[in-house]
C-alpha positions in Angstrom: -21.9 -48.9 114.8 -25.2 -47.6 112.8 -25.5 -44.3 111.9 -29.6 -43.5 111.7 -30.1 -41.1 108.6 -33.5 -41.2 107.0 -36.1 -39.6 105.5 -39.2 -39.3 108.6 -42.8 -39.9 108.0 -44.0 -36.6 105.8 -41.0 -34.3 105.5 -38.0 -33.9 103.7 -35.3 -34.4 106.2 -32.2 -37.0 107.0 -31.9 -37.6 110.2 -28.8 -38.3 112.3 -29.5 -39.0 115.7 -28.0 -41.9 117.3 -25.3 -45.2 117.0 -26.3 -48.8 117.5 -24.0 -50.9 118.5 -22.7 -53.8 116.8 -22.4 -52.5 113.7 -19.6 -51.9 111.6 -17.5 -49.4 109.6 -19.5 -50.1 106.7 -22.9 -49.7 108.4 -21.8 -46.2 109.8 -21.2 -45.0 106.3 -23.5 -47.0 104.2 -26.6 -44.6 105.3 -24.4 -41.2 105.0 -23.0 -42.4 101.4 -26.7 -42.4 100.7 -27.7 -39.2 101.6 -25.3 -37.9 99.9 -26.1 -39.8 96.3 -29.7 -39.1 96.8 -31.8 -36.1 96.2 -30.3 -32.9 96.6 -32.6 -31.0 98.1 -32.7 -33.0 101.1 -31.0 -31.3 104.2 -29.6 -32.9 107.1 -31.5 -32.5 110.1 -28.7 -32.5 113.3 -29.3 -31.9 116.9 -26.9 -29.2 118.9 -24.9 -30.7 121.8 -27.4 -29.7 124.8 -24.4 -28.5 126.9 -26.2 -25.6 128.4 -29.8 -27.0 127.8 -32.0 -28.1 125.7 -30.9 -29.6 122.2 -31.9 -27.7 119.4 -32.3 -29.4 115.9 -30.8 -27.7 113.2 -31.7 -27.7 109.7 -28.4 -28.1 107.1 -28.9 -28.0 103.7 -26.5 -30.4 101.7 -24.9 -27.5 99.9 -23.9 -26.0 103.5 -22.8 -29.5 104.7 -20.4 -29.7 101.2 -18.6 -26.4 101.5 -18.2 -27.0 104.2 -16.2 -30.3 103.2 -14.3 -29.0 100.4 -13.2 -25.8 102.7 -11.9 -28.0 104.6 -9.5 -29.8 102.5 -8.7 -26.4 100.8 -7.7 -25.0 103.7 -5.6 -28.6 105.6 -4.0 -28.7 101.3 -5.0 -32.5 101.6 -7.7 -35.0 101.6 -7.4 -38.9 102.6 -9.0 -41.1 105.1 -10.6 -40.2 108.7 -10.7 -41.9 111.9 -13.9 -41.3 113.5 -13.6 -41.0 117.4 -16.5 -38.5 118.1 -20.6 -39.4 118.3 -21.6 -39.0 114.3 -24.6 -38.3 116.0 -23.2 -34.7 116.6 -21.9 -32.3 113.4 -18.3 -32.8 114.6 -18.8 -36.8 114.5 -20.9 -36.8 110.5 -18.4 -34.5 109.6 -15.6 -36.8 110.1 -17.7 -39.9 107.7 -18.5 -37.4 104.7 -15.3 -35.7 104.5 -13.7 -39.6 104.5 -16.1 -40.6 102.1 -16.1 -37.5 99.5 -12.6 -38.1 100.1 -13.2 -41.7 98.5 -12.5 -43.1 101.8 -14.0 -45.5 104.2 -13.8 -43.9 108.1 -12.2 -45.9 110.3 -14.0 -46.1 113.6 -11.6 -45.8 116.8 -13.9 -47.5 119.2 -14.3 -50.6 117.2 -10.8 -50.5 115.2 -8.4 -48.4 116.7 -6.1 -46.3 115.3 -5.1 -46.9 111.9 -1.3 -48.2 110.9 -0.2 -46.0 108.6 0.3 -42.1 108.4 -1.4 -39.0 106.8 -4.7 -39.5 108.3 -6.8 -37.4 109.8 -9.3 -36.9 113.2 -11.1 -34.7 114.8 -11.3 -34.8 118.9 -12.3 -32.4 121.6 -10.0 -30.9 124.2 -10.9 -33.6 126.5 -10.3 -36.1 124.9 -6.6 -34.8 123.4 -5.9 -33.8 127.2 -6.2 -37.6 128.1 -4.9 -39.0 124.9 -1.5 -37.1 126.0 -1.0 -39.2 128.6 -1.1 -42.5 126.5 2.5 -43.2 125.2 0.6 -45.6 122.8 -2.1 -42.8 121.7 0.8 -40.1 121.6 2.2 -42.4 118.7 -0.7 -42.9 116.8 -1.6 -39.4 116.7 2.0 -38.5 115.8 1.3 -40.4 112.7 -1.6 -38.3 111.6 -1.9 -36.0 109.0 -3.6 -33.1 111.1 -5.6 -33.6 114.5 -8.3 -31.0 114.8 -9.4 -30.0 117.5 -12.7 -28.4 118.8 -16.0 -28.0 120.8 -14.5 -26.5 123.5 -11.8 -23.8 124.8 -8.6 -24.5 123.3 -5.0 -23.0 126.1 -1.9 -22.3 125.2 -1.1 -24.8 127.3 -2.7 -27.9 125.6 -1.4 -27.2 122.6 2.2 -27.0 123.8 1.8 -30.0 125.0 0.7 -31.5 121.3 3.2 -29.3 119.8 6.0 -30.8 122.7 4.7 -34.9 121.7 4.8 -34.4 117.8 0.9 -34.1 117.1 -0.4 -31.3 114.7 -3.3 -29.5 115.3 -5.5 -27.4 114.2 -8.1 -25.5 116.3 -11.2 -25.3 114.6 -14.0 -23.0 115.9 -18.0 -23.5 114.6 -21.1 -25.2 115.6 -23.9 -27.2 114.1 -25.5 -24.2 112.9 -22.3 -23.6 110.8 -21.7 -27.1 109.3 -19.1 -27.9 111.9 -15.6 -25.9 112.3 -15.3 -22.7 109.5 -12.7 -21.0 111.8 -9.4 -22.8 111.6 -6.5 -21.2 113.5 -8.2 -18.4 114.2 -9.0 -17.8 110.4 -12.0 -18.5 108.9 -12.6 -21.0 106.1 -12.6 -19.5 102.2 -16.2 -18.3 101.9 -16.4 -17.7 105.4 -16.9 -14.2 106.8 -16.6 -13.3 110.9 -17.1 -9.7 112.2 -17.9 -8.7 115.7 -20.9 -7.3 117.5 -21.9 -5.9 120.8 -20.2 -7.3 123.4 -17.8 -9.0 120.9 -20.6 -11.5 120.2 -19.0 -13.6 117.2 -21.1 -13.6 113.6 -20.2 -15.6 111.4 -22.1 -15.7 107.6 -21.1 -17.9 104.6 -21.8 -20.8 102.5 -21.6 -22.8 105.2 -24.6 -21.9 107.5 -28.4 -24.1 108.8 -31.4 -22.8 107.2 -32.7 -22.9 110.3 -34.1 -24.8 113.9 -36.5 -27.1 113.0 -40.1 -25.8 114.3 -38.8 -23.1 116.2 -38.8 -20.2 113.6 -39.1 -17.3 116.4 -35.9 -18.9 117.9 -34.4 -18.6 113.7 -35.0 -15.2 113.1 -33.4 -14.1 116.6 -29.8 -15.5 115.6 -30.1 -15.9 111.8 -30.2 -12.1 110.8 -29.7 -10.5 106.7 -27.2 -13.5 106.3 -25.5 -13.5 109.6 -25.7 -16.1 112.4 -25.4 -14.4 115.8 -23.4 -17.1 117.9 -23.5 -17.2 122.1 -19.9 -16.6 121.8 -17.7 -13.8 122.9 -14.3 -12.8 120.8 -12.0 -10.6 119.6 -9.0 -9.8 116.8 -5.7 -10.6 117.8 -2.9 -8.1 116.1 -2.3 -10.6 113.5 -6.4 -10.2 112.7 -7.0 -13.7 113.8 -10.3 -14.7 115.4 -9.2 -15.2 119.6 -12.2 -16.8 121.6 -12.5 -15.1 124.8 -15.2 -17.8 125.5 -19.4 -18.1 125.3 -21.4 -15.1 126.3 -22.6 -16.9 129.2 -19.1 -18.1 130.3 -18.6 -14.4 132.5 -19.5 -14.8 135.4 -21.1 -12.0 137.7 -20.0 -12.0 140.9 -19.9 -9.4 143.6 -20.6 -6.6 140.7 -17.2 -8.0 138.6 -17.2 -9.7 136.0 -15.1 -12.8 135.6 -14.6 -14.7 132.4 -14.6 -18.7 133.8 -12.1 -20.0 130.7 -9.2 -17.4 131.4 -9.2 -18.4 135.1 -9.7 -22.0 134.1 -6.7 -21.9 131.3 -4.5 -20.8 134.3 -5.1 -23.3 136.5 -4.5 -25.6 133.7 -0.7 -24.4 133.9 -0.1 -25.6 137.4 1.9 -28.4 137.6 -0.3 -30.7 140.0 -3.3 -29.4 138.3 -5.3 -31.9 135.2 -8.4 -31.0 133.7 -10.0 -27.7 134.8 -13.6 -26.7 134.6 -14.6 -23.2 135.7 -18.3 -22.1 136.4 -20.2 -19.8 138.3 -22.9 -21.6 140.4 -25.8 -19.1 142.2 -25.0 -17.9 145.0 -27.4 -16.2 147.7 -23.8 -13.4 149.1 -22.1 -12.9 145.5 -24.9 -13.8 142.6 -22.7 -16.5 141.5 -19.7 -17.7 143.0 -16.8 -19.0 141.0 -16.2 -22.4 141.0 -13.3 -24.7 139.8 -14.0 -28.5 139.2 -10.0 -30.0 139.6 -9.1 -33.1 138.5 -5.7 -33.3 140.1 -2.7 -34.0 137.3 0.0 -35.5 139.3 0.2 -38.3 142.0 1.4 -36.0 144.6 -1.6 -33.4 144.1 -4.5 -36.1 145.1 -6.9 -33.5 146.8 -7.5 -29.9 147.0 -7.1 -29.0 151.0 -6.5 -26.9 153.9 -3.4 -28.3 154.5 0.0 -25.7 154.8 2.4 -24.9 152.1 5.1 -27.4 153.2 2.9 -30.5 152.1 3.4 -31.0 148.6 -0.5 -31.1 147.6 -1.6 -27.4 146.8 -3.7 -25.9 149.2 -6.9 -23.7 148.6 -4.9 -20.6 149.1 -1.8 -21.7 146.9 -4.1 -22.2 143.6 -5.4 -18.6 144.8 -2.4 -17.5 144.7 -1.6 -19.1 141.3 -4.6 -17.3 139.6 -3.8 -14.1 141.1 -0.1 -14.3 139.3 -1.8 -13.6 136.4 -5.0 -12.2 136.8 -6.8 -10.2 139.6 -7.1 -12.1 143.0 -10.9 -11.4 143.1 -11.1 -13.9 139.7 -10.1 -16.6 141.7 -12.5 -19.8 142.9 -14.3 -19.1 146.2 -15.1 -23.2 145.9 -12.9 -25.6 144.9 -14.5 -29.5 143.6 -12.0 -32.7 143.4 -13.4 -34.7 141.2 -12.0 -37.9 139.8 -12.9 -37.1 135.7 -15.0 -34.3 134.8 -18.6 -35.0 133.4 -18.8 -35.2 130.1 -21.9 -35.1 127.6 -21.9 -38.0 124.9 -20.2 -35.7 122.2 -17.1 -35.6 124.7 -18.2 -31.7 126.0 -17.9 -31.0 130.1 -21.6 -31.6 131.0 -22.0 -28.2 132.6 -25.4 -29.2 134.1 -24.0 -32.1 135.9 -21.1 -29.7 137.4 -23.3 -26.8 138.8 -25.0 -30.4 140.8 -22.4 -31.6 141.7 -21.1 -27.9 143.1 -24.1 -27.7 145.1 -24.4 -30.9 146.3 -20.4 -30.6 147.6 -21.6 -26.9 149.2 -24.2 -28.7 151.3 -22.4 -31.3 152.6 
């Protein structure tokens, strides 16, 4: 696989934007190793994931991408070799080849070599892709050999990382974004350099060594999040009483309904914590009665729960009013799903994210039928 970094026609950026394949460890590395050994005023030019639109490109200047590295390995207390199992085409996925290489490592590509023999290395995966890996007795014993797992680009329950925690594999939660570098919030704590405070709304700011310059050719777009030093993320958060940084989820994740306001991951994370229940995915999809309705995308967990249905409490599959029930437990009944979707695997964008677009379709598409 071929990472593309270089220098376009008439500007001073290195590009990272796709993988051929074919390729080989080398050949993803070769062109990173040689940004980073050439001229250092040359910023990497890296495009957001697109989950809830359009792709923005962002602008990070080497010195941002290399404290970013070195925090890093400050804060795991180890450097060493890194298995690359996300897009490098994404900050999450170049992340994973320079800290390897600064490291004095070659990365080892998990598509094209698998997971590495021998113990304290390191990876960096999303939720979904942990969530499955858990179920792979052969995955669950690589990933016990690894130094530290992290483990981001997406809302993080108490109930996944039990389920590391139960199978052996560390991991950190990271918390960032391509316009911070990658993760700067590990644990709930941010990265040495790293400042976080709160805004309206608990909109998460983050400022730091670590931050873009900038979206490339949309400078309205950069001085509306990028202000005196701060970058004003589309995520909501708060304190916990230990001061660590909790994610309630992005700005856009609560979902007005009927006049209340219902934040999608806490509803999701619960469902997560029913037995015949997989991956979850909670949205809210416009809707002409409520403004949006809240809807769960279920991908059931256990052989007995193959389908969400109608049918009564004595067959073992839950029913529509069971789940209900199993959100109201712990939050208010009007939080639950008015529409429930089986789906066989959720959507997922390239970078391993839920595809959110392709959800709210497919929600619509199962309302009309």
């Amino acid at each position: 696989m071929l990472i593309a970094g270089h220098l376009l026609p008439g500007t001073r950026f290195c590009r990272v934007d796709f993988w051929v394949p074919g390729g080989s460890p080398a050949d993803v590395a070769g062109q990173a190793r040689a940004w980073l050994g050439g001229p250092g005023d040359v910023p990497l030019l890296i495009a957001t994931s697109g989950s809830t639109g359009t792709p923005k490109r962002v602008v990070l200047p080497r010195d941002a991408v290399l404290a970013s590295v070195r925090a890093s390995a400050a804060r795991l207390g180890a450097s060493g070799p890194w298995v690359l199992a996300l897009p490098p085409s994404y900050v999450a996925g170049v992340q994973v080849v320079l800290r390897s290489l600064v490291a004095g490592h070659e990365p080892t590509v998990l598509e094209r070599d698998g997971w590495p023999a021998g113990e304290g290395w390191f990876t960096s995966l999303v939720p979904t892709q942990l969530t499955r890996m858990l179920s792979s007795p052969a995955d669950v014993a690589a990933l016990r050999r690894a130094h530290t797992v992290l483990l981001g680009g997406g809302p993080i329950g108490a109930t996944l990382r039990a389920r590391a925690e139960e199978a052996g594999v560390h991991v950190v939660a990271t918390y960032g974004s391509a316009e911070t570098a990658g993760g700067c919030v590990y644990d709930g704590v941010p990265l040495d350099g790293v400042a976080v405070a709160l805004g309206a709304g608990g909109r998460v700011r983050i400022a730091g060594p670590t931050l873009f310059s900038g979206y490339d050719g949309q400078p309205d777009l950069t001085r509306e999040v990028l202000v005196d030093g701060w970058f004003l993320t589309s995520d909501a958060g708060r304190f916990d009483e230990d001061g660590r940084l909790a994610l309630i989820g992005r700005l856009d994740d609560v979902i007005v309904t009927g006049g209340l306001n219902v934040p999608g991951p806490a509803v999701a994370e619960r469902l997560r914590a029913h037995p015949a229940i997989g991956e979850v995915e909670v949205l809210g999809v416009p809707d002409d009665e409520w403004g949006n309705r809240v809807v769960a995308f279920v991908v059931p967990g256990s052989p007995v729960a193959e389908e969400v249905d109608q049918r009564p409490s004595r067959d073992p599959r839950p029913s529509v009013d069971e789940l209900r029930d199993w959100v109201a437990g712990a939050h208010p009944r009007a939080w639950a799903p008015r529409q429930w979707v089986v789906l066989d695997a959720i959507p997922l964008l390239p970078n391993g994210k839920p595809d959110r677009q392709a959800l709210r379709a497919l929600a619509l598409e199962d309302a009309a039928s």
